[in-house]
Every structure is written in structure tokens, then in C-alpha cells.
N, CA, C and O atoms as a GROMACS GRO file, in nm:
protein
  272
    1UNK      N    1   0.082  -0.119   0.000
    1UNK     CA    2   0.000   0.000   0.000
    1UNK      C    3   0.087   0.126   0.000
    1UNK      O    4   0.042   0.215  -0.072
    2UNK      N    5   0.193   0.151   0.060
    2UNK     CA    6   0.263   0.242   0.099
    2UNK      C    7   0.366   0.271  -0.027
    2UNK      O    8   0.428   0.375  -0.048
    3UNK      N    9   0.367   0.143  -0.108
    3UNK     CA   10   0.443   0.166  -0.240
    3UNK      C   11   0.385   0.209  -0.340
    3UNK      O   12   0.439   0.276  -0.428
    4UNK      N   13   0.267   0.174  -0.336
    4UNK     CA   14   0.169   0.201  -0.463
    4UNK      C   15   0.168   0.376  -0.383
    4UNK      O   16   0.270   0.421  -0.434
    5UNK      N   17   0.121   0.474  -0.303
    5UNK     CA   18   0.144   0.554  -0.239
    5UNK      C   19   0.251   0.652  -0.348
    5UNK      O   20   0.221   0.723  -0.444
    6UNK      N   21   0.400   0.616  -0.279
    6UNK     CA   22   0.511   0.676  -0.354
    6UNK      C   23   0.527   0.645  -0.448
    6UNK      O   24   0.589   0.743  -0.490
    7UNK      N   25   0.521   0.574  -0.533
    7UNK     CA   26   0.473   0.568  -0.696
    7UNK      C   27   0.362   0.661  -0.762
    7UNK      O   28   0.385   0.743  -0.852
    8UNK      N   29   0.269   0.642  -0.718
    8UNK     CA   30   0.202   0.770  -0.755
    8UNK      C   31   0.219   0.912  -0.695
    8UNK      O   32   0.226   1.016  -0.761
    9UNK      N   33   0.224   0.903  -0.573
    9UNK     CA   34   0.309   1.068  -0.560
    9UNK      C   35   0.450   1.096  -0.647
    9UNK      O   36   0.506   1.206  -0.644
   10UNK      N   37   0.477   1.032  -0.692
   10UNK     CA   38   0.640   1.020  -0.792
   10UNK      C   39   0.568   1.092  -0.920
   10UNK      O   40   0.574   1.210  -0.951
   11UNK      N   41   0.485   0.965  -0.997
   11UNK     CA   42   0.406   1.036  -1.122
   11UNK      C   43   0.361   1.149  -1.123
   11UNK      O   44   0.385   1.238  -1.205
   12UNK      N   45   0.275   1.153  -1.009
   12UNK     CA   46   0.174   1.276  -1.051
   12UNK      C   47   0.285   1.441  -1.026
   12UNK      O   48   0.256   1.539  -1.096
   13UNK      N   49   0.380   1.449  -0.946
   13UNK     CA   50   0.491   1.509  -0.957
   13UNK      C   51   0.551   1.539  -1.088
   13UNK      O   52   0.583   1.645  -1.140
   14UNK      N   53   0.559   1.407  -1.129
   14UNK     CA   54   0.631   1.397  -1.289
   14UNK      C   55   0.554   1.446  -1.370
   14UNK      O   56   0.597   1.502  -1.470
   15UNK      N   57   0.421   1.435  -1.345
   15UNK     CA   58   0.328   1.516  -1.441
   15UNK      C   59   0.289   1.654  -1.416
   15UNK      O   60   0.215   1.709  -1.498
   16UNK      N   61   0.328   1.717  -1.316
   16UNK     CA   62   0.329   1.858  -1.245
   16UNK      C   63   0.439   1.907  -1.326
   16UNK      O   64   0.442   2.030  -1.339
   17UNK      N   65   0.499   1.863  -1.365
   17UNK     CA   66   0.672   1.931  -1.359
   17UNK      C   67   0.758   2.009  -1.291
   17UNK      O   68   0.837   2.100  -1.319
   18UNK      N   69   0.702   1.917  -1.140
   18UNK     CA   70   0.848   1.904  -1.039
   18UNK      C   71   0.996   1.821  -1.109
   18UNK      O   72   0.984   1.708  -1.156
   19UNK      N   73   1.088   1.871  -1.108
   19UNK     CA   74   1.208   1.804  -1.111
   19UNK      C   75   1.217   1.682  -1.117
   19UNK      O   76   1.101   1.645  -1.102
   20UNK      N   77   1.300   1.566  -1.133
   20UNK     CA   78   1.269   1.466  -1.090
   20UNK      C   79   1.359   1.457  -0.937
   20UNK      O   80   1.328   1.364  -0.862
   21UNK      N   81   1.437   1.525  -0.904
   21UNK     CA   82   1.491   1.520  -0.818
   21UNK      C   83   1.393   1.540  -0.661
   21UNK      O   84   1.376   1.475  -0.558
   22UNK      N   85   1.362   1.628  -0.699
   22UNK     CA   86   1.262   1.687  -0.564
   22UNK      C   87   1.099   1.606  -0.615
   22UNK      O   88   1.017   1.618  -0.524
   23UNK      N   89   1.062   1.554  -0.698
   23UNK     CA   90   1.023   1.429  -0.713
   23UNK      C   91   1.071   1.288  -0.626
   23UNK      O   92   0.988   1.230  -0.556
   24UNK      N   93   1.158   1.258  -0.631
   24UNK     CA   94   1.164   1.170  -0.542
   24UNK      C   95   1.204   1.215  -0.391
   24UNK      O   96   1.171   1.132  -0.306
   25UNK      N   97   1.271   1.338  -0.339
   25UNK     CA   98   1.249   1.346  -0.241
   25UNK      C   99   1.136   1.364  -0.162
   25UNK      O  100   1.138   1.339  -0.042
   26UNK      N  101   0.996   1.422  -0.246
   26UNK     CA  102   0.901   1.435  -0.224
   26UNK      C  103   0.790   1.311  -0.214
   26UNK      O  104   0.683   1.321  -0.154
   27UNK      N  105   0.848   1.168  -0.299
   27UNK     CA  106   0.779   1.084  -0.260
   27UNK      C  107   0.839   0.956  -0.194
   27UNK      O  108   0.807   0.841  -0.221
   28UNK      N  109   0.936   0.998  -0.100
   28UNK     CA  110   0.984   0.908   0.004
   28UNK      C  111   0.962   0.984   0.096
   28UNK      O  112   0.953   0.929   0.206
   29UNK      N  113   0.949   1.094   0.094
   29UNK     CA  114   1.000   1.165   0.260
   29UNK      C  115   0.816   1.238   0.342
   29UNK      O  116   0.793   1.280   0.456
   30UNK      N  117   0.727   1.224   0.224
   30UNK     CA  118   0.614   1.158   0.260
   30UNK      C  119   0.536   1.111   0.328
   30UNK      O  120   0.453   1.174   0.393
   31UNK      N  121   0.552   0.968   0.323
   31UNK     CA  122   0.483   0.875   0.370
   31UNK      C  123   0.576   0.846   0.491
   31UNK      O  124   0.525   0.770   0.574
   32UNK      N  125   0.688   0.885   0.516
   32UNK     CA  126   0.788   0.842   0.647
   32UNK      C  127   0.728   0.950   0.735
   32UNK      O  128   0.687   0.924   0.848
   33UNK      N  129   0.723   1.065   0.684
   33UNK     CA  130   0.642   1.188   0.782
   33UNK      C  131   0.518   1.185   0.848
   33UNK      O  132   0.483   1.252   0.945
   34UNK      N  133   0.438   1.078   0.767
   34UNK     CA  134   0.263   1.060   0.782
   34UNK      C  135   0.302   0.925   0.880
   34UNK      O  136   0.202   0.865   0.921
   35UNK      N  137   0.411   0.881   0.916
   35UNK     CA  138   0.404   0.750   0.995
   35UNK      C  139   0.435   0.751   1.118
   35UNK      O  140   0.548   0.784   1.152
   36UNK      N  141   0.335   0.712   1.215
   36UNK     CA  142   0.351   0.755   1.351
   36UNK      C  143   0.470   0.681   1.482
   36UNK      O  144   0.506   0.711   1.596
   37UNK      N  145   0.500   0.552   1.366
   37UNK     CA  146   0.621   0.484   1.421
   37UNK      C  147   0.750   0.502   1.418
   37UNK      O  148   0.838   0.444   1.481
   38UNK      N  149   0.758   0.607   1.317
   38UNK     CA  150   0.904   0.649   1.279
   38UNK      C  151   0.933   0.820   1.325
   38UNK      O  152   0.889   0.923   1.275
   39UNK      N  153   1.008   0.802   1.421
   39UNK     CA  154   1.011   0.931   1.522
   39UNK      C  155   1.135   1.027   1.440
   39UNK      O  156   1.237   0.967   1.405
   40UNK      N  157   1.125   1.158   1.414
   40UNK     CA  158   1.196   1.211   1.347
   40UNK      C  159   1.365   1.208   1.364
   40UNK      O  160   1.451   1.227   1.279
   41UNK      N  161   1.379   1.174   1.517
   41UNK     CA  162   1.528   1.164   1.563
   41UNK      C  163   1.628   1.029   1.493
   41UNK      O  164   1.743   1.014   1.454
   42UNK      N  165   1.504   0.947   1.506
   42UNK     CA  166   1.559   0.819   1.413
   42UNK      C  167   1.565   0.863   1.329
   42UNK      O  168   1.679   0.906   1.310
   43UNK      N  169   1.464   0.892   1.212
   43UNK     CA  170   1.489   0.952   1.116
   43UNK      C  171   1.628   0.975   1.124
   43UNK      O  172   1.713   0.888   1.107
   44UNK      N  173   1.650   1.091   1.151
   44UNK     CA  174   1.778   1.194   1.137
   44UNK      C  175   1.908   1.116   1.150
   44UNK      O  176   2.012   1.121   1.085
   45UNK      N  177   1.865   1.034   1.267
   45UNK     CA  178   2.020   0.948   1.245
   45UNK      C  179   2.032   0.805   1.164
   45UNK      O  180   2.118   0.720   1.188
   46UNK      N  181   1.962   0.796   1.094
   46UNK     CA  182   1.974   0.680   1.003
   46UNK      C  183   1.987   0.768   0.851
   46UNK      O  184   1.997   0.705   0.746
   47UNK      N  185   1.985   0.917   0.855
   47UNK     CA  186   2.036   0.979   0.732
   47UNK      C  187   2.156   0.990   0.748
   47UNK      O  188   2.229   0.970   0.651
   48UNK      N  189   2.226   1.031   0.904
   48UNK     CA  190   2.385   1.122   0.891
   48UNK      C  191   2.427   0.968   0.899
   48UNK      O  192   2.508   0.943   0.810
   49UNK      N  193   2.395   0.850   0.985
   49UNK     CA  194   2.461   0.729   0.911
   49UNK      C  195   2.496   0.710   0.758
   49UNK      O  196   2.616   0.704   0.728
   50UNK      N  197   2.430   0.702   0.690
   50UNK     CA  198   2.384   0.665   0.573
   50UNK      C  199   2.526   0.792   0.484
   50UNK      O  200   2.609   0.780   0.394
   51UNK      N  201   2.504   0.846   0.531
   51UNK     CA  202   2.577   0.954   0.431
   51UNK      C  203   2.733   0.986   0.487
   51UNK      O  204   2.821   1.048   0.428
   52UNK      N  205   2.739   0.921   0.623
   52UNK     CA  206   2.922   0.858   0.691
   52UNK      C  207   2.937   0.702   0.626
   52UNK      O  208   3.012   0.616   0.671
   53UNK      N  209   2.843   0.687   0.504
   53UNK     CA  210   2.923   0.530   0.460
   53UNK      C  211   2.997   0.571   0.334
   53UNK      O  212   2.953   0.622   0.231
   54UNK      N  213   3.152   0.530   0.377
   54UNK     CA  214   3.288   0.527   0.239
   54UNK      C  215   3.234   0.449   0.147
   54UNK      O  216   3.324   0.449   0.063
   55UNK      N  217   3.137   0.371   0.097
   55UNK     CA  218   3.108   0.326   0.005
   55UNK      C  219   3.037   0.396  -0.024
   55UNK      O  220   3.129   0.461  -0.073
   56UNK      N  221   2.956   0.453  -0.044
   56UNK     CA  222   2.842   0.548  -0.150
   56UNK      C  223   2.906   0.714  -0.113
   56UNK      O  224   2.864   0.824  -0.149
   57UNK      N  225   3.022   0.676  -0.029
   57UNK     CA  226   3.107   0.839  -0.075
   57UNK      C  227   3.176   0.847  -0.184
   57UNK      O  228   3.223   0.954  -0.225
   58UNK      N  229   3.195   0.674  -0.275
   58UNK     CA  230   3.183   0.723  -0.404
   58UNK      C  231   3.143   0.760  -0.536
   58UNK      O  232   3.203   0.779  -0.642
   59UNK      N  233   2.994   0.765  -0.488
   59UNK     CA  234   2.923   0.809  -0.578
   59UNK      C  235   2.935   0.956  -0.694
   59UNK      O  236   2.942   0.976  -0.815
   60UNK      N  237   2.929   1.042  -0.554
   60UNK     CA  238   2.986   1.200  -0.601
   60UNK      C  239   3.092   1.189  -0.649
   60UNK      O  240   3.116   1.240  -0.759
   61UNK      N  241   3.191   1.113  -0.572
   61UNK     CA  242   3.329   1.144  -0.604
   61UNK      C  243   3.358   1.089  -0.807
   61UNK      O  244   3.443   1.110  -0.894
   62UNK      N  245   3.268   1.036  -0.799
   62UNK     CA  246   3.295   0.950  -0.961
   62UNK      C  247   3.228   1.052  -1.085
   62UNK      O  248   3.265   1.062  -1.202
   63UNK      N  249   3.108   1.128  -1.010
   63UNK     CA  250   3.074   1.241  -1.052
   63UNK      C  251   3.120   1.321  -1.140
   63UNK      O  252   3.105   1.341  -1.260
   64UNK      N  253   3.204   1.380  -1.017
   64UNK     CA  254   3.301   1.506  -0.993
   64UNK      C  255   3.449   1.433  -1.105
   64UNK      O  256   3.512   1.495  -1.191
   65UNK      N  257   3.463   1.312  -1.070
   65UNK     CA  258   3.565   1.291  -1.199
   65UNK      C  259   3.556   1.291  -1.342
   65UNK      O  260   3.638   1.307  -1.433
   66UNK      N  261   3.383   1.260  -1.334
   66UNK     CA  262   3.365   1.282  -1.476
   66UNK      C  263   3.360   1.410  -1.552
   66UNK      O  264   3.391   1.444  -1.666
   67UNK      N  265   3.298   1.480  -1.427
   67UNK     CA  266   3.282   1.642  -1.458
   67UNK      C  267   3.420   1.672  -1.515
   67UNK      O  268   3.415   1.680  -1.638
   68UNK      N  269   3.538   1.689  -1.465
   68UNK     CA  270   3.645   1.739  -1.483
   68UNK      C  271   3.734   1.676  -1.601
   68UNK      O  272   3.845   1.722  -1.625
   0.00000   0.00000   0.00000
């Protein structure tokens, strides 16, 4: 239920012509907000985890090499 949810908040975005970027931040961050089990502090620290992992720090970095 919650997928069918962010799938269509994704589309109908896509058919607004929101970004796709703020498109998908807009249809994950959502349904985590409308959920009364997921307390914003968790939240918060399962993002600054997520973004202290050396493996998907090279994402940008491969980026930024291509850029240049």
C-alpha cells in the first residue's frame, strides 16, 4: 500500500513538472512523515549514518571525476 502511495506521488509530480529530483524526495519523505512509528530523531540518524558510509562516498566522487 505504501508503495503504490510513492509511486504515484512520484508520477503525478512527474506530471506537475516538479524536477525529478525533488520528485523523489518528495515521494519518500512523505509517507515516512505521515508514519507515527518512525520518530523524526531516528529519522535523522539513520540519514547522517547513511551519508558517513565510504562506500556510497563514491558516488559523487565519480561524478566530480567525470565532470572534470
Amino acid at each position: 500500500m505504501i508503495l503504490i502511495g510513492i509511486v504515484s506521488i512520484f508520477f503525478i509530480c512527474l506530471l506537475l513538472g516538479v524536477p525529478v529530483v525533488l520528485s523523489l524526495v518528495l515521494a519518500s519523505s512523505i509517507p515516512i512523515l505521515l508514519d507515527p512509528l518512525v520518530s523524526l530523531t531516528q529519522m535523522s540518524t539513520i540519514m547522517l549514518e547513511s551519508i558517513q558510509s565510504f562506500t556510497l562516498l563514491a558516488i559523487p566522487l565519480f561524478i566530480f571525476a567525470a565532470d572534470s
